[in-house]
PyMOL CGO cylinders between C-alpha atoms (Angstrom):
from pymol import cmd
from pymol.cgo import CYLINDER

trace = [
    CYLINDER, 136.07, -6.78, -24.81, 138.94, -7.43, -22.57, 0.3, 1, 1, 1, 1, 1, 1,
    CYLINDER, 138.94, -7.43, -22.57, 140.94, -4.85, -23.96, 0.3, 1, 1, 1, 1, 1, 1,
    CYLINDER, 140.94, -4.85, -23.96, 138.81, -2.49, -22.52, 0.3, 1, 1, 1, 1, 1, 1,
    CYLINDER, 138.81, -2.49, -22.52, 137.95, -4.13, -19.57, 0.3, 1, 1, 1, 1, 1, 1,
    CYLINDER, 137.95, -4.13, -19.57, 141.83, -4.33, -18.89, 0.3, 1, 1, 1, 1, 1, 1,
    CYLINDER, 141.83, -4.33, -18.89, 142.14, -0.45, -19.17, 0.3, 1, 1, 1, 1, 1, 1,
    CYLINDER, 142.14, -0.45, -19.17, 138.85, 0.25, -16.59, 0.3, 1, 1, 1, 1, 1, 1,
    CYLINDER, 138.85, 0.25, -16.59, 140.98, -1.85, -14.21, 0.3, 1, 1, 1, 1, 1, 1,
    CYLINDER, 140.98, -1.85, -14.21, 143.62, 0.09, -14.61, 0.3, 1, 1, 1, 1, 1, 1,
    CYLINDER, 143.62, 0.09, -14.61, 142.29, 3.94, -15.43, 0.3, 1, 1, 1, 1, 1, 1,
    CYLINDER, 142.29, 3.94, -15.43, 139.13, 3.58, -14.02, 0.3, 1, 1, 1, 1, 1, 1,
    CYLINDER, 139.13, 3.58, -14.02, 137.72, 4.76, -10.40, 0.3, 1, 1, 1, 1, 1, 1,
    CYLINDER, 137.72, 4.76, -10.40, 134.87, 4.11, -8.48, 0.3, 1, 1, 1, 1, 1, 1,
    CYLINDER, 134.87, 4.11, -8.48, 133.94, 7.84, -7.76, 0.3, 1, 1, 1, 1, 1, 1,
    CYLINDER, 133.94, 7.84, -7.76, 131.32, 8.92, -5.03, 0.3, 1, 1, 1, 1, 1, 1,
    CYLINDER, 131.32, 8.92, -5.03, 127.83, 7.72, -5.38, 0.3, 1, 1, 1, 1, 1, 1,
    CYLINDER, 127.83, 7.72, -5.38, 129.04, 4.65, -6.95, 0.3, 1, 1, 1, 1, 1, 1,
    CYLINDER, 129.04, 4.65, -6.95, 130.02, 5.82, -10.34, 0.3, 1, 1, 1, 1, 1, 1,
    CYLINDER, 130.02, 5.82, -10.34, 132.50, 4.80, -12.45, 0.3, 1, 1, 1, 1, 1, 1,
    CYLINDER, 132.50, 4.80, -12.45, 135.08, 7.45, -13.78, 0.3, 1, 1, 1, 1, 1, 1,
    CYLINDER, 135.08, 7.45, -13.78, 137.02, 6.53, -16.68, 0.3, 1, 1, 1, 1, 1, 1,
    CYLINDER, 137.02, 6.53, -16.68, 137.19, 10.30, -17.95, 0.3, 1, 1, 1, 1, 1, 1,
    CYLINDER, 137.19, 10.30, -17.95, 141.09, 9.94, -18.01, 0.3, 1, 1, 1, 1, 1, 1,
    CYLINDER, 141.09, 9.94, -18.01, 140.46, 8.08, -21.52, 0.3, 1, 1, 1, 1, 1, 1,
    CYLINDER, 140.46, 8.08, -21.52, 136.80, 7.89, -22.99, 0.3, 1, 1, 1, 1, 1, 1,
    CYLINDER, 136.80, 7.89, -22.99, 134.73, 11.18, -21.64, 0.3, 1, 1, 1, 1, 1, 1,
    CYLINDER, 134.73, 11.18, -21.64, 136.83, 13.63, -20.51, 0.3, 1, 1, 1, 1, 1, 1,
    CYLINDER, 136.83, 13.63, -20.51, 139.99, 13.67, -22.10, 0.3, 1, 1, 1, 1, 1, 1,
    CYLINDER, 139.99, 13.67, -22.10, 139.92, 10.75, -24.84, 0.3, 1, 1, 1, 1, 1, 1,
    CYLINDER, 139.92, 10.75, -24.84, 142.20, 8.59, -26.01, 0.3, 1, 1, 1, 1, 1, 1,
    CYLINDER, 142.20, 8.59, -26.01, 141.80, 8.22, -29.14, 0.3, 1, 1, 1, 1, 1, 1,
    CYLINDER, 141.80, 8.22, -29.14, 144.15, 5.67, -30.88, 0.3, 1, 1, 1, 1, 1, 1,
    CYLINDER, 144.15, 5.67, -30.88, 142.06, 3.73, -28.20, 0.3, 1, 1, 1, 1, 1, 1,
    CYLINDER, 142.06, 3.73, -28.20, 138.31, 4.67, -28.81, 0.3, 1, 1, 1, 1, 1, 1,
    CYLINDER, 138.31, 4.67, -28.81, 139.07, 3.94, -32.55, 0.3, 1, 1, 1, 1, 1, 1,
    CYLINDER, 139.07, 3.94, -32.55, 139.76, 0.58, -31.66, 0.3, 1, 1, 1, 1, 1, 1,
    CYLINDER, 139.76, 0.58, -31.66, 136.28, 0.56, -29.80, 0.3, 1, 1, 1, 1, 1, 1,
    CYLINDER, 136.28, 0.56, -29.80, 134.94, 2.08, -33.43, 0.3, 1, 1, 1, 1, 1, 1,
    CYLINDER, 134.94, 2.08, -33.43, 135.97, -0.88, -34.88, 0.3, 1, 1, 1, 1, 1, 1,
    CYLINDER, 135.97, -0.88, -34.88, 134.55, -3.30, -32.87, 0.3, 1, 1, 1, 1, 1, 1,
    CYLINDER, 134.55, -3.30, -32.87, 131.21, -1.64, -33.02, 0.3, 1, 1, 1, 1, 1, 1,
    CYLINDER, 131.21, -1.64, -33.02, 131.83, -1.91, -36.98, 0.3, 1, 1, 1, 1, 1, 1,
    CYLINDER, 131.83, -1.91, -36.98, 132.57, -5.29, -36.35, 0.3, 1, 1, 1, 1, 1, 1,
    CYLINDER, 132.57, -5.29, -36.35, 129.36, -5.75, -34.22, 0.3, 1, 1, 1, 1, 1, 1,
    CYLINDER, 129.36, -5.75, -34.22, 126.78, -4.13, -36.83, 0.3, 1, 1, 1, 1, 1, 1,
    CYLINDER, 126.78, -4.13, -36.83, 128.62, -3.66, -40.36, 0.3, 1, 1, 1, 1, 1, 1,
    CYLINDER, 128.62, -3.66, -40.36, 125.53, -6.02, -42.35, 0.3, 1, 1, 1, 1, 1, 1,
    CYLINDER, 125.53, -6.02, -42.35, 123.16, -3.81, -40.46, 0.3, 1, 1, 1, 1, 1, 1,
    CYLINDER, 123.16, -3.81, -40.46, 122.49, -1.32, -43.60, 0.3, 1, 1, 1, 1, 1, 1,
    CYLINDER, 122.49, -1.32, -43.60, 123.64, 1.71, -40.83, 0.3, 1, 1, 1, 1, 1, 1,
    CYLINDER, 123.64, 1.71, -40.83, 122.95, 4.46, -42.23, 0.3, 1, 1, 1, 1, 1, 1,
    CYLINDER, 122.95, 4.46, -42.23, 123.14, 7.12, -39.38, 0.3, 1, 1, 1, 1, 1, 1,
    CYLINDER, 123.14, 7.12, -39.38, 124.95, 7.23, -36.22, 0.3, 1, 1, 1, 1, 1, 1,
    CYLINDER, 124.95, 7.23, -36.22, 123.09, 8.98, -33.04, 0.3, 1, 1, 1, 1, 1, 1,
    CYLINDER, 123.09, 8.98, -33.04, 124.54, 10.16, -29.82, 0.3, 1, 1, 1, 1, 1, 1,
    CYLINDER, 124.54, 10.16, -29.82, 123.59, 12.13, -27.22, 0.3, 1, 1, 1, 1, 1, 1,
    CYLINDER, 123.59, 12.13, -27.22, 125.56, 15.23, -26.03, 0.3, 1, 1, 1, 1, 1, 1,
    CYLINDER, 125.56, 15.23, -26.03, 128.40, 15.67, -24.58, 0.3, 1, 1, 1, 1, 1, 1,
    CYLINDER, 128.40, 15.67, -24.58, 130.14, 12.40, -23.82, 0.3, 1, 1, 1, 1, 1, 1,
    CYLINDER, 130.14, 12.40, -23.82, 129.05, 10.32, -26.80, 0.3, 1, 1, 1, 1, 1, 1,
    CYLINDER, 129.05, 10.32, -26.80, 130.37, 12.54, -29.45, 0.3, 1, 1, 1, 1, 1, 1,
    CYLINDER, 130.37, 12.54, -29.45, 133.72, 11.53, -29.99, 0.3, 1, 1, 1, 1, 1, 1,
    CYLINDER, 133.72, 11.53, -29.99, 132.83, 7.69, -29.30, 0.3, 1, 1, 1, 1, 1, 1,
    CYLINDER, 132.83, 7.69, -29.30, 130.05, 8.38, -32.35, 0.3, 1, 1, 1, 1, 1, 1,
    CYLINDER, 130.05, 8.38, -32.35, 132.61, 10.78, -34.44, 0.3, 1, 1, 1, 1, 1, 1,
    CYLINDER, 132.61, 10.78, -34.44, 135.90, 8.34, -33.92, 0.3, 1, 1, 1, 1, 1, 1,
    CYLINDER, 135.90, 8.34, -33.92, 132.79, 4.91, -34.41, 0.3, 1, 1, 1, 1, 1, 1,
    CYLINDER, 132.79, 4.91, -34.41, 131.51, 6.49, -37.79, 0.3, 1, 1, 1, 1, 1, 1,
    CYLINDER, 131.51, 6.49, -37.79, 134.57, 6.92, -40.12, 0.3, 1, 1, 1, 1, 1, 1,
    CYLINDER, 134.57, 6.92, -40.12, 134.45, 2.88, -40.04, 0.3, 1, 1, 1, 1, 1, 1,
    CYLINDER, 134.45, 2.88, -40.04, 131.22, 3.38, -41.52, 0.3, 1, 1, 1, 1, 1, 1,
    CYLINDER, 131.22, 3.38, -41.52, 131.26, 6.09, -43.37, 0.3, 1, 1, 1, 1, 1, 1,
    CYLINDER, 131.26, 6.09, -43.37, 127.93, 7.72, -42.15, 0.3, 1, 1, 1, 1, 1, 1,
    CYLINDER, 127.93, 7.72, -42.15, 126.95, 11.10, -40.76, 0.3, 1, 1, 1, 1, 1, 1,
    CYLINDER, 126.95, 11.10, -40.76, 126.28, 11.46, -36.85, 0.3, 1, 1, 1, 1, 1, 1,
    CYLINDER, 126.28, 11.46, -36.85, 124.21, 13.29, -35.35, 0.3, 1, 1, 1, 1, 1, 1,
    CYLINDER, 124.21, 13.29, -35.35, 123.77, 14.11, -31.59, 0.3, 1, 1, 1, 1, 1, 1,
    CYLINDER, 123.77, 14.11, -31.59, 120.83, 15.10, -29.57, 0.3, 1, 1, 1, 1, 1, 1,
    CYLINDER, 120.83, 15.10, -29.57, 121.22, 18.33, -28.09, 0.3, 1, 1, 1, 1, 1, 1,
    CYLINDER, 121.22, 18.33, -28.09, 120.73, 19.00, -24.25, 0.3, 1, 1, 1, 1, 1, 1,
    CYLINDER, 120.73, 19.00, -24.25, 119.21, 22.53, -24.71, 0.3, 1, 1, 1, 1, 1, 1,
    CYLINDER, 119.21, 22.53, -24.71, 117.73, 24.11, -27.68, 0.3, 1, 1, 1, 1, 1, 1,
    CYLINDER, 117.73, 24.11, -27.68, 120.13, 26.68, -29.55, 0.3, 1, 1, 1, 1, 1, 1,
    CYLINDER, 120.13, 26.68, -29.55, 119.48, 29.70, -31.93, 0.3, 1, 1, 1, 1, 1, 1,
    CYLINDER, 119.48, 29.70, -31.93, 120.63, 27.07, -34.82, 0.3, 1, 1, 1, 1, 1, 1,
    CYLINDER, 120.63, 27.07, -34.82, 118.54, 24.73, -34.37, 0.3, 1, 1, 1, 1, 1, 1,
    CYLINDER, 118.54, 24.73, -34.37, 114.62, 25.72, -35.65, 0.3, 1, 1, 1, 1, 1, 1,
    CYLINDER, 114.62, 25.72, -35.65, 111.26, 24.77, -34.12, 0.3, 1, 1, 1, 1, 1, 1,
    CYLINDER, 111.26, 24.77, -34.12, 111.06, 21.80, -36.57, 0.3, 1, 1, 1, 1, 1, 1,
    CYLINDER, 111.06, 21.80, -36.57, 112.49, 19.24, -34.00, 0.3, 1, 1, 1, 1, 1, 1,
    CYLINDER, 112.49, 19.24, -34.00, 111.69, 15.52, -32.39, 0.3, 1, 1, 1, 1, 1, 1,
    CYLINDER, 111.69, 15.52, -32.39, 112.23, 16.36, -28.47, 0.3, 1, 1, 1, 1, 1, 1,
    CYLINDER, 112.23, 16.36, -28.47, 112.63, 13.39, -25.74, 0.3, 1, 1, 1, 1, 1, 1,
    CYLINDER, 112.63, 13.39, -25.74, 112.95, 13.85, -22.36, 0.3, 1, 1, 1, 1, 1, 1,
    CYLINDER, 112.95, 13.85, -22.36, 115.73, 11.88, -20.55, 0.3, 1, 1, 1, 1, 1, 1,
    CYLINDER, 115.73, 11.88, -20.55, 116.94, 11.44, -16.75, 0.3, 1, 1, 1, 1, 1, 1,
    CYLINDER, 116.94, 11.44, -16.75, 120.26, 11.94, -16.29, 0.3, 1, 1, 1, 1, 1, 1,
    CYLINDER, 120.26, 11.94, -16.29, 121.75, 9.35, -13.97, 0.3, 1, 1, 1, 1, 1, 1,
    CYLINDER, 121.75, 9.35, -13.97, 125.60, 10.52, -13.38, 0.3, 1, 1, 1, 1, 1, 1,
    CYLINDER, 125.60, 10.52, -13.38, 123.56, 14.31, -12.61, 0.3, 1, 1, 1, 1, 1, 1,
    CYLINDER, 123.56, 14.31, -12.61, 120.48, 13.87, -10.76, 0.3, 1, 1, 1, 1, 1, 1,
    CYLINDER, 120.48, 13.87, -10.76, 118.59, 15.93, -13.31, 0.3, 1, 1, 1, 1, 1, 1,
    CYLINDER, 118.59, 15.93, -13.31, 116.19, 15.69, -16.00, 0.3, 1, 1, 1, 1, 1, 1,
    CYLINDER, 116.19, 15.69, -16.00, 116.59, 17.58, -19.53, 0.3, 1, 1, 1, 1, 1, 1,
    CYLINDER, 116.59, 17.58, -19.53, 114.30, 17.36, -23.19, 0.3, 1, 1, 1, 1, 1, 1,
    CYLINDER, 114.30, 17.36, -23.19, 117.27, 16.03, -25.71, 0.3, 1, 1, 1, 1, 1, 1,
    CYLINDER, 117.27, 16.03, -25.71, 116.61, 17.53, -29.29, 0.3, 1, 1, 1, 1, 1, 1,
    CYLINDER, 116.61, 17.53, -29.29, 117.31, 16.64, -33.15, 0.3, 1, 1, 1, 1, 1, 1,
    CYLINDER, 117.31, 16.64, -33.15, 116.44, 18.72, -35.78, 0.3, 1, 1, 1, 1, 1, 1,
    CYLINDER, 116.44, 18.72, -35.78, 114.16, 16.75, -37.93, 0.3, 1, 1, 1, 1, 1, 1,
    CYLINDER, 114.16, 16.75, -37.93, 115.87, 17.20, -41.14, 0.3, 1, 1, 1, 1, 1, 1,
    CYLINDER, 115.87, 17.20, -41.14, 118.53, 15.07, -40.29, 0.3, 1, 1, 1, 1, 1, 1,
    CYLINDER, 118.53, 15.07, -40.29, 116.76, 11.79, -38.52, 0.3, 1, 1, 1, 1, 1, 1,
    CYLINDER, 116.76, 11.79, -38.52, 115.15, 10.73, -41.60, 0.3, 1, 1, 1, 1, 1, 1,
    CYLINDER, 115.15, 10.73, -41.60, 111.97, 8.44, -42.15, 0.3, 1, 1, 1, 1, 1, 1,
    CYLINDER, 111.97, 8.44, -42.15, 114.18, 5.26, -44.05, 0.3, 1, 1, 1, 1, 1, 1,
    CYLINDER, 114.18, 5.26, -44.05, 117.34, 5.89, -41.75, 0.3, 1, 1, 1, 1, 1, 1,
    CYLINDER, 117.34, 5.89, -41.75, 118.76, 2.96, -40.18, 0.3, 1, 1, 1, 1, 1, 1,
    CYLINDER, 118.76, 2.96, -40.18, 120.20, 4.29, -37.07, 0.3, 1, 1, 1, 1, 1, 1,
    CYLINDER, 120.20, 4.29, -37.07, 123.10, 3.11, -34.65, 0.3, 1, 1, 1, 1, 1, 1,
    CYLINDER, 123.10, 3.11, -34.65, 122.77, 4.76, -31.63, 0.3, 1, 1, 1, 1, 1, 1,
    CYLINDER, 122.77, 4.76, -31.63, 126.67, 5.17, -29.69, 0.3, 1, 1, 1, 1, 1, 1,
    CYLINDER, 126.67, 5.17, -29.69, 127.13, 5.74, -26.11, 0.3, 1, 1, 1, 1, 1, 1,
    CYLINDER, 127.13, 5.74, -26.11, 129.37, 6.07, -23.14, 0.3, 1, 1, 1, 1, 1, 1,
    CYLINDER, 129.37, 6.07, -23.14, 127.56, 4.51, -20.87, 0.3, 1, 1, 1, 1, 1, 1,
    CYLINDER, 127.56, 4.51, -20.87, 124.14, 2.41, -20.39, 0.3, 1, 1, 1, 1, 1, 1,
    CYLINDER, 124.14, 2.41, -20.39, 122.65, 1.91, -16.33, 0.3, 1, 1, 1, 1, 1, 1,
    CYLINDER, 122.65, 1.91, -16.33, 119.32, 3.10, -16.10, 0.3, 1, 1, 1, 1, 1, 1,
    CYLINDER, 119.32, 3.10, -16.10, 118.31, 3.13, -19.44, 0.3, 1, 1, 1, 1, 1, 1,
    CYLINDER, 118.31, 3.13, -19.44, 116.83, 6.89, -19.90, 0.3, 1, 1, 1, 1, 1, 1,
    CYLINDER, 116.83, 6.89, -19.90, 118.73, 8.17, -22.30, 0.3, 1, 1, 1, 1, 1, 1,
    CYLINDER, 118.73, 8.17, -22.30, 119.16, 5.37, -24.82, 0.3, 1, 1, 1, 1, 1, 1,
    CYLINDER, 119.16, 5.37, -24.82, 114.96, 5.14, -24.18, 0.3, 1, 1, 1, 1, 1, 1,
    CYLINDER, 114.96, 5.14, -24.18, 114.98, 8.57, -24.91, 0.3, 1, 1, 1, 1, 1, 1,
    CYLINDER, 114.98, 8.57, -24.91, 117.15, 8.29, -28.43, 0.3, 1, 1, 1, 1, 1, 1,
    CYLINDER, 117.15, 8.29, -28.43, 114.94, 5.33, -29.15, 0.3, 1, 1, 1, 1, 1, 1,
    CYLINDER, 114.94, 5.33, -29.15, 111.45, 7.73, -28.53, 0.3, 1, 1, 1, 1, 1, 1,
    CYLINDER, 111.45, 7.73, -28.53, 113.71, 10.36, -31.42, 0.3, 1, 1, 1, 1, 1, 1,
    CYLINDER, 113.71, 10.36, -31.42, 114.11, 7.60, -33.70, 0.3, 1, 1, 1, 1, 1, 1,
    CYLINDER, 114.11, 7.60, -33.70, 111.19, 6.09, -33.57, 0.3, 1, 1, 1, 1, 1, 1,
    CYLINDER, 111.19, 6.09, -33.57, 109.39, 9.58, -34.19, 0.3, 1, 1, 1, 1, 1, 1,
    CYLINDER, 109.39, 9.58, -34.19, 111.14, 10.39, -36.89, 0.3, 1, 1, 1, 1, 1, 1,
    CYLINDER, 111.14, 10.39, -36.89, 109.86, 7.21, -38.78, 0.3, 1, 1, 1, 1, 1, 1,
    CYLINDER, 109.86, 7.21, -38.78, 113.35, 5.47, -38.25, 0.3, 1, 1, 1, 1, 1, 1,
    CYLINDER, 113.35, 5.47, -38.25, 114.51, 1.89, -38.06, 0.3, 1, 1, 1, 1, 1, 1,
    CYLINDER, 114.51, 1.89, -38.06, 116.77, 1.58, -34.63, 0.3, 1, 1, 1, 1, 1, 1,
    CYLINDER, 116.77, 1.58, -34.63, 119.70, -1.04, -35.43, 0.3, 1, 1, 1, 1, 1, 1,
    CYLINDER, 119.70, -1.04, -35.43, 121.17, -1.30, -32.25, 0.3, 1, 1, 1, 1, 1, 1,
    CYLINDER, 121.17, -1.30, -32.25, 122.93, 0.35, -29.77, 0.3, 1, 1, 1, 1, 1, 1,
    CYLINDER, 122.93, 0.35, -29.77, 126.40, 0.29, -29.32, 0.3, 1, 1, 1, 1, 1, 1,
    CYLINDER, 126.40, 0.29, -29.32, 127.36, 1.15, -25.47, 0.3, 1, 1, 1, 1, 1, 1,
    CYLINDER, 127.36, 1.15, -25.47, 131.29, 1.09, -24.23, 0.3, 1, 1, 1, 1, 1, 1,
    CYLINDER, 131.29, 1.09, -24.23, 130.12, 0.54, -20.88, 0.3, 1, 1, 1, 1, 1, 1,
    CYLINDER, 130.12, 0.54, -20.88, 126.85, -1.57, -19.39, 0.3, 1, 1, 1, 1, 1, 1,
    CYLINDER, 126.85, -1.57, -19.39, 126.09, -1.20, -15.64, 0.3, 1, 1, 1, 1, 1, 1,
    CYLINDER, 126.09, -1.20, -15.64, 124.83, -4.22, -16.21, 0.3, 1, 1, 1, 1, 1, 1,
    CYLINDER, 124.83, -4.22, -16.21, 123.48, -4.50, -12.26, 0.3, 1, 1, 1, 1, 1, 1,
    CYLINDER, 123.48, -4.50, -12.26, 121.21, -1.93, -13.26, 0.3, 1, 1, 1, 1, 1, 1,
    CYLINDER, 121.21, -1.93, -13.26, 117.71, -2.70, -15.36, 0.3, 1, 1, 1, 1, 1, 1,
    CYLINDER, 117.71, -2.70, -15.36, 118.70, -0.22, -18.56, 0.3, 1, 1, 1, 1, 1, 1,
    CYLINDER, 118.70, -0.22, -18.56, 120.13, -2.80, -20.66, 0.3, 1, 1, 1, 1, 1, 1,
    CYLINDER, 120.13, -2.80, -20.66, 117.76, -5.62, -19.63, 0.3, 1, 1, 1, 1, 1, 1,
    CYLINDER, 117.76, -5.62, -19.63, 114.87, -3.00, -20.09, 0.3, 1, 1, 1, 1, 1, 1,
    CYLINDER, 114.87, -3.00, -20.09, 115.99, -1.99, -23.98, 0.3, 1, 1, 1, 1, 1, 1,
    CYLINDER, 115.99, -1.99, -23.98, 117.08, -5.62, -24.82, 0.3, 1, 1, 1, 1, 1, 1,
    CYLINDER, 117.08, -5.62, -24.82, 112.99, -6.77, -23.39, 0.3, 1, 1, 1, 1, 1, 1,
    CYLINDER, 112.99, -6.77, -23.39, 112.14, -4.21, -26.45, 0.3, 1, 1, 1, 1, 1, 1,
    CYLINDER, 112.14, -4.21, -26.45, 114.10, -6.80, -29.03, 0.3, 1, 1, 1, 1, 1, 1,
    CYLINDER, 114.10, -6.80, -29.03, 116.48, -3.76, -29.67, 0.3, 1, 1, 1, 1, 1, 1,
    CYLINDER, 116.48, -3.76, -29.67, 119.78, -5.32, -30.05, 0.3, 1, 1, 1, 1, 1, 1,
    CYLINDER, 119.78, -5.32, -30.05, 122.75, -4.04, -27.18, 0.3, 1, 1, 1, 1, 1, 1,
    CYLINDER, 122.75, -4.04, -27.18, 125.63, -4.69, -27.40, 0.3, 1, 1, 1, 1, 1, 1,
    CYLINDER, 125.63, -4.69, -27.40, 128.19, -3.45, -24.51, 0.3, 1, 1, 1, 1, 1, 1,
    CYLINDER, 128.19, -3.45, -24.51, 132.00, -3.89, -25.08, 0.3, 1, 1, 1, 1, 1, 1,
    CYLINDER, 132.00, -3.89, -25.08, 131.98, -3.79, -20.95, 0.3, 1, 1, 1, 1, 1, 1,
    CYLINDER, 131.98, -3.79, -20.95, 129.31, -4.85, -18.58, 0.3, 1, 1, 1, 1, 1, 1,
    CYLINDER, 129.31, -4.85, -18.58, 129.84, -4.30, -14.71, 0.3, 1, 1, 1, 1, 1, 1,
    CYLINDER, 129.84, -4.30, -14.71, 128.63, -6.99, -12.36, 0.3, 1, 1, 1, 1, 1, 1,
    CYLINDER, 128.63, -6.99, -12.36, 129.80, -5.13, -9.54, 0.3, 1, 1, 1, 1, 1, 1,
    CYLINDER, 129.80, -5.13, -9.54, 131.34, -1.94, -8.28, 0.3, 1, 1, 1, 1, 1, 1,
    CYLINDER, 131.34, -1.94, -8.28, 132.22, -1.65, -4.91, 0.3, 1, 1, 1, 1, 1, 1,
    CYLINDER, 132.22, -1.65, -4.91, 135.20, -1.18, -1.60, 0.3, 1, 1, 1, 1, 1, 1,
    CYLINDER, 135.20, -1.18, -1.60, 136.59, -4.83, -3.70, 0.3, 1, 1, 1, 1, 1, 1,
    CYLINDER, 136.59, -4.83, -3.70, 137.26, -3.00, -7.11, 0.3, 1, 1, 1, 1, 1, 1,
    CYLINDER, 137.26, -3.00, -7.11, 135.19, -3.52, -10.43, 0.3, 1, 1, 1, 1, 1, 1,
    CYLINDER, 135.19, -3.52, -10.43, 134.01, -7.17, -11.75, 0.3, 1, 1, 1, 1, 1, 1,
    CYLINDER, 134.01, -7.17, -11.75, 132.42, -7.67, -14.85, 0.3, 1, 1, 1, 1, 1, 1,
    CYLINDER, 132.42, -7.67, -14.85, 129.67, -9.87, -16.53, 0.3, 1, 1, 1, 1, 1, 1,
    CYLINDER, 129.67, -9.87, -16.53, 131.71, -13.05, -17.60, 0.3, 1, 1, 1, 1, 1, 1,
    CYLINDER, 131.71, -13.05, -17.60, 128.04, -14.39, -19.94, 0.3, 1, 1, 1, 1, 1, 1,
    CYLINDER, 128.04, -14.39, -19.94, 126.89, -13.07, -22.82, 0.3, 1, 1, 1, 1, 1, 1,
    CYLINDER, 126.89, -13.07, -22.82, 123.83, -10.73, -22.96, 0.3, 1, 1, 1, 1, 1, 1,
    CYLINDER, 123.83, -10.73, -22.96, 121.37, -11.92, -24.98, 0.3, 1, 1, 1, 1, 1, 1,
    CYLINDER, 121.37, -11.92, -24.98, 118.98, -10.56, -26.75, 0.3, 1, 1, 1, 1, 1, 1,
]
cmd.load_cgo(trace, "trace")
């Protein structure tokens, strides 16, 4: 999408460790006039898909999933990082590496709302290793759940996560996908994806 791909060009930095900050518009503070627009090219992506859910994981994916859903006019829900008083023992847990933090965390969702029949879209900020999209694919997939696709605003696409889910015929579809991130700026995947 080279509306977005413009505005990583321009908002985005290559922070230490070689990751990409764009929390100046989609994870920190959000634009949001411009992350609809993102909504509606997932909707655009996976409308005849029967979605029927939207899942997320917390923090960053939220509003992405929140401002993606009203085109659909579905629920989301997002795993949780840590089990709260509100949420019961009855819950699907996956365990996920965090990438950006150097840590590991179990992700939960409270079984009544990932539903056997559901036909899920999972929504996320970004895809490189793969963890936690793996790890909302293990949720779904317990819960007796159909996975869609995944909808990612940006692929690391030099990284094995998106060639890893797309080996497992789950549909990806990244609105941005890095080639390369280095001391000569950000260049993106100029092919399609497959898969």
């Amino acid at each position: 999408m080279k509306l977005l791909e413009e505005r990583i060009l321009r908002d985005g930095k290559i922070g230490e460790g070689n990751v990409l900050k764009v929390d100046g518009f989609v994870n920190h503070q959000i634009d949001t006039d411009f992350i609809c627009m993102l909504g509606q090219e997932f909707y655009r992506l996976y409308r005849d898909s029967g979605v029927t859910k939207i899942l997320t994981i917390e923090a960053s994916g939220i509003g992405i999933a929140c401002l993606t859903a009203q085109y659909f006019h579905v629920p989301v829900v997002f795993a949780k990082k840590t089990k709260t008083n509100n949420i019961y023992a009855d819950v699907y847990t996956s365990r996920v590496e965090s990438y950006t933090h150097g840590t590991s965390y179990d992700v939960v969702v409270s079984k009544e709302f990932l539903l056997p029949g559901d036909r899920v879209l999972i929504i996320d900020d970004f895809l490189a290793k793969g963890s936690a999209l793996l790890g909302l694919i293990r949720l779904i997939e317990d819960a007796g759940a159909s996975v869609v696709g995944a909808g990612i605003v940006i692929e690391k696409a030099y990284q094995n996560g998106g060639k890893l889910v797309r080996d497992m015929g789950i549909r990806v579809e990244s609105l941005a996908r890095i080639a390369a991130m280095d001391g000569q700026g950000i260049r993106f995947v100029t092919e399609p994806a497959g898969g």
